[in-house]
C-alpha positions as CSV (number, residue, x, y, z in Angstrom):
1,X,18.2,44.9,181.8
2,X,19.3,43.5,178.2
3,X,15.5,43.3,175.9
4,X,16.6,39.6,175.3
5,X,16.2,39.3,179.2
6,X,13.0,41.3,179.1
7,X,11.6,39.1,176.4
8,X,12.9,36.1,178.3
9,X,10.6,37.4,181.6
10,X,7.7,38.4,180.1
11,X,7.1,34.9,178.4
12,X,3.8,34.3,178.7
13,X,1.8,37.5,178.6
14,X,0.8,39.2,175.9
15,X,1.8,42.8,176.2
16,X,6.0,42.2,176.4
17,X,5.7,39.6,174.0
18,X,4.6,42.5,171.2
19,X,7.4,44.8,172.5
20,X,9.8,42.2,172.3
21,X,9.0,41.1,168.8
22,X,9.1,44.4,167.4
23,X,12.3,45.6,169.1
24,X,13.8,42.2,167.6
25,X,12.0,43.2,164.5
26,X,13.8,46.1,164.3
27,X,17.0,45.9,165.6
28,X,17.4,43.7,162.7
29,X,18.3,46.0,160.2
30,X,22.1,45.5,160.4
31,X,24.9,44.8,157.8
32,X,23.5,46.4,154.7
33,X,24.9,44.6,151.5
34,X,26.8,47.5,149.1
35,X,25.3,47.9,146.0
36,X,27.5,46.7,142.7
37,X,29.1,49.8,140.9
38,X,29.7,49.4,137.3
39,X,33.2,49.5,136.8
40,X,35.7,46.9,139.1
41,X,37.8,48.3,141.8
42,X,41.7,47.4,141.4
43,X,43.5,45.2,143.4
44,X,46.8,43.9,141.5
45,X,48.7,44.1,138.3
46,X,51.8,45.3,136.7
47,X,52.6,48.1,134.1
48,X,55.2,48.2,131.7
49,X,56.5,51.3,129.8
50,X,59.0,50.6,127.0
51,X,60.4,53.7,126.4
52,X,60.7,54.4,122.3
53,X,64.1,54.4,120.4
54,X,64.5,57.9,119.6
55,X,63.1,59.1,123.0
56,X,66.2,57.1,125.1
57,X,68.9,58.2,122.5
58,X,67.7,62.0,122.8
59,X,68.2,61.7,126.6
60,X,71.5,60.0,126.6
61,X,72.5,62.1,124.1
62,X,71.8,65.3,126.8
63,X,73.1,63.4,129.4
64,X,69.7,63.0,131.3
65,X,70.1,59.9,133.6
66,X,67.1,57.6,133.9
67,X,66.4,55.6,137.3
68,X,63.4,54.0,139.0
69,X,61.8,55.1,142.0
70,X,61.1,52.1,144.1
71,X,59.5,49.6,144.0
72,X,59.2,50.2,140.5
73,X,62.0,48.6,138.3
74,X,64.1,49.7,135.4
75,X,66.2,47.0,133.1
76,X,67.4,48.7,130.0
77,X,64.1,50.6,127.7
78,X,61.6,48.6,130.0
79,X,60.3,50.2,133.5
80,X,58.0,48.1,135.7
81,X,55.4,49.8,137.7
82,X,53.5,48.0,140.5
83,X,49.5,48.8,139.9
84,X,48.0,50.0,143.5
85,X,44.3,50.9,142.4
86,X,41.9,52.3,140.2
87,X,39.0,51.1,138.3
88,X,37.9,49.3,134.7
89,X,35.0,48.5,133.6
90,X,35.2,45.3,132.8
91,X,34.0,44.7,129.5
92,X,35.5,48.0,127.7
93,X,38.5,48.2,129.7
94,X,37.4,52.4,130.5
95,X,38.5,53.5,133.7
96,X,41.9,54.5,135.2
97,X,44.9,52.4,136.3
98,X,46.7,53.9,139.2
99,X,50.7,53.0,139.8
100,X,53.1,53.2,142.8
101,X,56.6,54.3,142.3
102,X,57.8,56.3,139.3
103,X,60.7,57.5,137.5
104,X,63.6,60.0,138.6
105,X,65.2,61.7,135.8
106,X,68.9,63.5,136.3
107,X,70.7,66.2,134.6
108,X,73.9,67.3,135.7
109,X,73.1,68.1,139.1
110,X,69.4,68.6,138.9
111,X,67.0,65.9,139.6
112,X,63.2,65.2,139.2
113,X,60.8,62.4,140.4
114,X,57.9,61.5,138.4
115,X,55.3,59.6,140.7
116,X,51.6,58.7,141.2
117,X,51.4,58.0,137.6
118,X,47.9,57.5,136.7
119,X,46.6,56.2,133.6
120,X,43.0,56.7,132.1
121,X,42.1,54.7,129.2
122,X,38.9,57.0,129.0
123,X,40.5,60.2,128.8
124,X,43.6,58.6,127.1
125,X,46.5,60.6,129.2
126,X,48.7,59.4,131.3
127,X,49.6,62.0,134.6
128,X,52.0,62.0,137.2
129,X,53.2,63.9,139.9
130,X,56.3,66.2,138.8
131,X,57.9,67.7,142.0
132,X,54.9,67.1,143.5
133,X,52.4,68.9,141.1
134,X,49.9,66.9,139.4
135,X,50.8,67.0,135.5
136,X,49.2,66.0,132.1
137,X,52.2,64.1,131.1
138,X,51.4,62.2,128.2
139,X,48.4,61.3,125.4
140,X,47.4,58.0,124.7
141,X,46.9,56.5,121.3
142,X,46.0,53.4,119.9
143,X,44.7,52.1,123.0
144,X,43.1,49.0,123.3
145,X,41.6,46.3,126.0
146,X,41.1,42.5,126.7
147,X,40.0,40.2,129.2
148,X,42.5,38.4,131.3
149,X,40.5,36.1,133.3
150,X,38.8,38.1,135.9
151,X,41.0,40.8,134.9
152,X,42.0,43.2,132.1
153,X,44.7,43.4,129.7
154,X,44.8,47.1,128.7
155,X,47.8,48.8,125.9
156,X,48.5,52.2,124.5
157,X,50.7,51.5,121.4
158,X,51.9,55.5,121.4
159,X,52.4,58.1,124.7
160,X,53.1,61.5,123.2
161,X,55.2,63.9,125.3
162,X,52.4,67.1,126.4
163,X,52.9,70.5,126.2
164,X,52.8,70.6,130.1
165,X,54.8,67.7,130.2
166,X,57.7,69.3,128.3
167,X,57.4,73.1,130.1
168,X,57.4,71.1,133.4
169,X,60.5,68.7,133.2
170,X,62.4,71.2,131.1
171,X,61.7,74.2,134.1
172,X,62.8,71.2,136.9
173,X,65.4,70.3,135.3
174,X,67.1,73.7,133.9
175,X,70.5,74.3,134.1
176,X,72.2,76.7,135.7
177,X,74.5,79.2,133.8
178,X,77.3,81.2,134.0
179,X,77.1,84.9,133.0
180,X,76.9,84.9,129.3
181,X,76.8,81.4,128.6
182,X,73.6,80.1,126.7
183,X,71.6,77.6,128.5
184,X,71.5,73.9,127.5
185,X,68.6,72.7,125.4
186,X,65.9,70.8,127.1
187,X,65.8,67.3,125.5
188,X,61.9,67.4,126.4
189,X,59.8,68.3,123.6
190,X,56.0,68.3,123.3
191,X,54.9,66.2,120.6
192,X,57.4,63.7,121.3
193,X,57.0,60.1,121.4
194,X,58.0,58.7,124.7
195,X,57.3,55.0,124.0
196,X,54.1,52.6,124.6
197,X,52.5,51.2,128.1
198,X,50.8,47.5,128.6
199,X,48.9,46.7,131.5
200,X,47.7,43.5,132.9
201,X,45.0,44.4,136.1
202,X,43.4,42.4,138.4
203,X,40.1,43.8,140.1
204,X,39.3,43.7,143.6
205,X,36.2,42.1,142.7
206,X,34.1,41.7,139.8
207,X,30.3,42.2,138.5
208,X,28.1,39.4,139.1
209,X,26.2,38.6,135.7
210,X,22.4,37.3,136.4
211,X,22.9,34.3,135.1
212,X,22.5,31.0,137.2
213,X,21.0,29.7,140.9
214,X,21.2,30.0,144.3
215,X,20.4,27.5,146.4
216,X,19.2,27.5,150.1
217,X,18.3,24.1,151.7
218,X,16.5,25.1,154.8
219,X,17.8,23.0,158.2
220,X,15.2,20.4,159.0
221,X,15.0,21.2,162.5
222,X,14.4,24.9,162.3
223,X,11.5,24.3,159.9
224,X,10.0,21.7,161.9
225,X,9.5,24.2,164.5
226,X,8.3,26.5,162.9
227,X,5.7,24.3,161.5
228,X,4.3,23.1,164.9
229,X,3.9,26.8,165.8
230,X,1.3,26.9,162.1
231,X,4.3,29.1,160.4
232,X,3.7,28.2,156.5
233,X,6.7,28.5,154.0
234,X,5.0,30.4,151.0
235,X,7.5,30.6,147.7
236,X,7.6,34.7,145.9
237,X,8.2,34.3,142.2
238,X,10.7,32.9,140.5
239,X,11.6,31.0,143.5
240,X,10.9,27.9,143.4
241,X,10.8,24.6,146.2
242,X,11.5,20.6,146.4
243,X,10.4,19.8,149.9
244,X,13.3,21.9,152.1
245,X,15.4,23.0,148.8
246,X,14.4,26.3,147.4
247,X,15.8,27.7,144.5
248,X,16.3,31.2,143.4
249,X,17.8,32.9,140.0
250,X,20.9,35.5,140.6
251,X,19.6,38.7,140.2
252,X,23.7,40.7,140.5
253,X,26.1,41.7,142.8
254,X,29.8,41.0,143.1
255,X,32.9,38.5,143.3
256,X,36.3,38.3,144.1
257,X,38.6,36.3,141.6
258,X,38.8,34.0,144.7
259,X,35.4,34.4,146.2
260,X,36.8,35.4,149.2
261,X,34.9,38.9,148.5
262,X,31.6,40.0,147.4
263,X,27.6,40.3,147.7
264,X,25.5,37.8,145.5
265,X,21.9,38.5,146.1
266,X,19.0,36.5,144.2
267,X,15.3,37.7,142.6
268,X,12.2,35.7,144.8
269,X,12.6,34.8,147.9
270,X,10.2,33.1,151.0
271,X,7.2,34.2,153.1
272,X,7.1,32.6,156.6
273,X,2.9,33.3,157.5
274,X,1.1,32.5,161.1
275,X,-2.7,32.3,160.9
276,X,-3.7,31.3,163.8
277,X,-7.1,29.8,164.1
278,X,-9.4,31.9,165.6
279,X,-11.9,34.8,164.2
280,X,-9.5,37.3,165.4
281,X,-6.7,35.2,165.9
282,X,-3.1,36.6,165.3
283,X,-1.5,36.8,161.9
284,X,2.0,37.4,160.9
285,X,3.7,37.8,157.5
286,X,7.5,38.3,157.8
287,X,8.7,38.4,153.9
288,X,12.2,37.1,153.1
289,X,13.0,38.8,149.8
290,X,16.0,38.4,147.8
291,X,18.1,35.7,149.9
292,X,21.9,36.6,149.4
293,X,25.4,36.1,150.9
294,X,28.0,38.9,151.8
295,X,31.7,36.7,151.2
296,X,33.7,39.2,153.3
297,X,31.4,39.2,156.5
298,X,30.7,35.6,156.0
299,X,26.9,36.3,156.7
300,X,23.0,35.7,154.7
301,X,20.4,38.0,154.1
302,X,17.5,39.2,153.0
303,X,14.9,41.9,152.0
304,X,12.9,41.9,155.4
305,X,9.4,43.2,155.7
306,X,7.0,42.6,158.9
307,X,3.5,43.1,158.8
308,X,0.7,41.5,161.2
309,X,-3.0,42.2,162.8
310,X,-1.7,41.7,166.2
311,X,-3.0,44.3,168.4
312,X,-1.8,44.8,172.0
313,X,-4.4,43.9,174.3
314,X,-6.9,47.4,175.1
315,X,-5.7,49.2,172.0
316,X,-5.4,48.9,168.6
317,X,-1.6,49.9,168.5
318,X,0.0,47.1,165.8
319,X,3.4,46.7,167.2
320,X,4.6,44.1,164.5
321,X,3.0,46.1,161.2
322,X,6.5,47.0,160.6
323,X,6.6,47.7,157.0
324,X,9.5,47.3,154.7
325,X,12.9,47.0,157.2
326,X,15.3,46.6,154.3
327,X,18.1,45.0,153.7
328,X,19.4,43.0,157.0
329,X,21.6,40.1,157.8
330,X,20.4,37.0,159.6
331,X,22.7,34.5,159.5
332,X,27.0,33.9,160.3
333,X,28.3,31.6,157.2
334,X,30.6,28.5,158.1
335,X,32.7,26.0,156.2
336,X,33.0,28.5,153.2
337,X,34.2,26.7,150.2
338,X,35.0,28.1,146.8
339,X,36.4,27.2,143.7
340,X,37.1,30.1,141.3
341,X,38.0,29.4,137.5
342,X,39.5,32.1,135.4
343,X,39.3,30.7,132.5
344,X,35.7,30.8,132.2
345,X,35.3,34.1,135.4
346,X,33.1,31.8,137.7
347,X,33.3,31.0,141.4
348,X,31.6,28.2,142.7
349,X,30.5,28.8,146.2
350,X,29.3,26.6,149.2
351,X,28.7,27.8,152.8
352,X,26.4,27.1,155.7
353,X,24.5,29.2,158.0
354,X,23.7,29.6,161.5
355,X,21.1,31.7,162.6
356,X,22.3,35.3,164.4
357,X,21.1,36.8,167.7
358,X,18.4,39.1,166.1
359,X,17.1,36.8,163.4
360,X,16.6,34.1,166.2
361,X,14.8,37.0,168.0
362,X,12.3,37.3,165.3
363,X,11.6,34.0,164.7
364,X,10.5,33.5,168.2
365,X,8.2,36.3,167.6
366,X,6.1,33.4,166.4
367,X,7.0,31.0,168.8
368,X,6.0,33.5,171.4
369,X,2.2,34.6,169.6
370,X,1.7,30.9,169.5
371,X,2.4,30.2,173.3
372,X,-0.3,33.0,174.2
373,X,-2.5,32.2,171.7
374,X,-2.0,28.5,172.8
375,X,-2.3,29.6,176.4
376,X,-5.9,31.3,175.9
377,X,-6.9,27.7,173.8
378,X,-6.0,25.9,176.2
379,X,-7.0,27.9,179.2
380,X,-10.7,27.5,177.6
381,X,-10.7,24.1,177.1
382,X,-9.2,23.2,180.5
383,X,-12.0,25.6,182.2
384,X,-15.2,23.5,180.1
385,X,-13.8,20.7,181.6
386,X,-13.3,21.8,185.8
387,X,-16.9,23.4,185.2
388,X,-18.4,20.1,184.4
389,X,-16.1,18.6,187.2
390,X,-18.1,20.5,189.1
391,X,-16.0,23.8,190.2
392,X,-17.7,27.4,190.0
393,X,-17.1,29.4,186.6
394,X,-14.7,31.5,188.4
395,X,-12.5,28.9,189.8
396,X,-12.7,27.0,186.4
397,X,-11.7,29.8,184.6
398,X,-8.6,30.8,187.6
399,X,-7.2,26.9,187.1
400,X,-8.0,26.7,183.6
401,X,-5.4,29.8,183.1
402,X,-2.6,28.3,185.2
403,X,-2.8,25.2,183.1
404,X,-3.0,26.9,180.4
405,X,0.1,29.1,181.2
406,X,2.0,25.9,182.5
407,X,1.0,23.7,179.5
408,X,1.9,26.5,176.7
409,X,5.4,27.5,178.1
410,X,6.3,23.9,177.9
411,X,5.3,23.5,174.5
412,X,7.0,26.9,173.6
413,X,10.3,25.9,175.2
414,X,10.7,23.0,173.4
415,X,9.9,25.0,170.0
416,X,12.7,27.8,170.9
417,X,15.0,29.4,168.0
418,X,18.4,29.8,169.7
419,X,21.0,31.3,168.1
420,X,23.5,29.4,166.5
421,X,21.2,27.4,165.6
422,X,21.4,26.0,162.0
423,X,19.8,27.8,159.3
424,X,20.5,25.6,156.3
425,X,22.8,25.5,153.6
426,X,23.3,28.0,150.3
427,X,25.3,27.1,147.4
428,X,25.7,28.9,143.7
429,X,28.2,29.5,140.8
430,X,28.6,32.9,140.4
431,X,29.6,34.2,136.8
432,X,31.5,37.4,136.5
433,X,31.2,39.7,133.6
């Protein structure tokens, strides 16, 4: 038996209610959100290597044939590589640029590939694969780096032929030789200046700067219900509220160029706090800290703790003093709008959200507490009443229960979370670095 079925038999007495609400509780801890690493991941771009003067007139002058390995293109001194991956940070432009395809140099009948080419603005070299070895191929100089909307423009006005560079093309490319006949000179030099790259690089997604709002309207609905079952919406700092609108500052995380990627998350957050009224009446505190989206799994979350005073009945076992449950999601986003802007790296962001299976589990944690404190209130009551009615203590108290039981499940059934339910609305602009 499924514990949603469990939780959906036991309504009503006390003992499965507390199981329930902490297996919910729980359970969910799902979805983490992935924590922003400094520099941006690569998506896109394009690389261009225009090869210097005296570099293509020493190899035509040897007879060393240049061609590109695809898809990369070659149109006179000018190869195009496609940009697969890598990483930049953002606002130095440090990081490596990774490229598909390559170059094939032939001489006579000997021929070498140069692929995998791999750029690093922070270590200023420029490697490739040479017959499959990994190789220092070139240095770097006068490098430098720019935005390009999201992006980066990165250049390296000078690539200087290494050492290994040289040894390595010169030994794949030898030329064979007759018995007493010198062998030709490599046209590969160290030291020699192979020409200058440019690099235009768009990231996978981009660092969030904590600048700006979020903004949650809360469904009407949901929070009515949760009202008539004495749950009170209590704001954590900076957060702040106009009746269902809460508002929270962007604390990080990251975006896509077109927002179709990325975690935003937001400093504050909400308390949802059941006291019920009695001496040692119930009291749950589940804390919603640092509301947030995730773009790609189109869901909300939160920072979740659970902590109450709720004992099981004959022991003092606290099911639902849960602690901190971290990071969890609680909500599926719908009608996803966003409008990115280069020019100025923002993506303006609109979604709504329906509550998921679990979250709509743990908000009927209080539903539940209610309906058996509500059941023992009005068992009480009903009993006072059939006593001065006449009926023995015992009898009271017997019918009192049922009502009690009868009266409460009604009232709880028409406060039930479903999920699927709406959840509100969020809404930011998120600025990228």
């Amino acid at each position: 038996m499924s514990e949603s079925s469990r939780l959906g038999r036991a309504r009503g007495r006390m003992l499965p209610v507390a199981i329930g609400a902490t297996v919910a509780l729980a359970m969910l801890v799902v979805a983490p959100f992935a924590s922003a690493a400094t520099p941006n991941p690569i998506a896109s771009g394009t690389t261009t290597l225009t090869l210097n003067g005296g570099f293509n007139k020493q190899l035509k002058k040897a007879g060393v044939r240049l061609a590109a390995v695809k898809p990369s293109k070659l149109k006179g001194t000018k190869a195009t590589f496609a940009v697969t991956g890598g990483e930049l940070e953002a606002t130095t432009g440090t990081g490596t640029i990774v490229q598909s395809g390559g170059l094939k140099f032939t001489w006579g009948k000997k021929s070498v590939a140069l692929t995998s080419l791999e750029l690093s603005t922070k270590g200023k070299s420029l490697s490739a694969k040479i017959g499959g070895k990994k190789v220092k191929l070139a240095t770097l100089a006068g490098v430098s780096a720019s935005r390009l909307g999201f992006g980066n423009s990165v250049a390296a006005k000078k690539l200087t032929l290494t050492g290994a560079g040289a040894k390595s093309l010169s030994a794949k490319l030898a030329q064979p030789t007759k018995k007493g006949q010198k062998a030709a000179k490599s046209p590969f030099k160290a030291n020699a200046t192979i020409g200058a790259t440019t690099s235009s690089v768009e990231p996978e997604t981009d660092n969030v700067v904590a600048t700006g709002n979020m903004t949650f309207v809360g469904d009407p609905t949901l929070l009515g219900k949760l009202a008539k079952v004495g749950v009170e919406l209590q704001l954590i700092s900076p957060t702040t509220a106009s009746g269902t609108t809460f508002t929270s500052p962007i604390s990080g995380g990251t975006i896509s160029p077109l927002g179709t990627k990325g975690t935003i998350d937001s400093a504050g957050g909400l308390k949802l706090v059941q006291n019920l009224n009695s001496p040692n009446g119930p009291s749950t505190t589940i804390t919603l800290g640092s509301i947030g989206v995730d773009l790609a799994a189109k869901t909300g979350g939160v920072e979740v703790i659970g902590e109450s005073n709720f004992k099981e009945p004959g022991t003092n076992k606290e099911p639902l003093k849960l602690g901190n449950l971290g990071r969890s999601s609680i909500a599926d986003l719908t009608n996803i709008t966003t409008t990115p802007s280069p020019a100025t790296r923002t993506v303006t962001v609109s979604a709504t959200g329906t509550i998921q299976a679990i979250a709509a589990e743990v908000l009927n944690g209080f539903v539940k507490v209610h309906q058996v404190y509500q059941t023992e209130v009005i068992a009480k009551e009903e009993a006072i009443k059939l006593i001065g009615e006449g009926k023995s203590q015992s009898e009271a108290e017997m019918l009192g229960l049922k009502i009690g039981t009868e009266k409460a499940a009604a009232e709880a059934k028409a406060f039930e979370i479903k999920s699927g339910e709406a959840l509100g609305s969020f809404s930011f602009v998120a600025t990228g670095e």
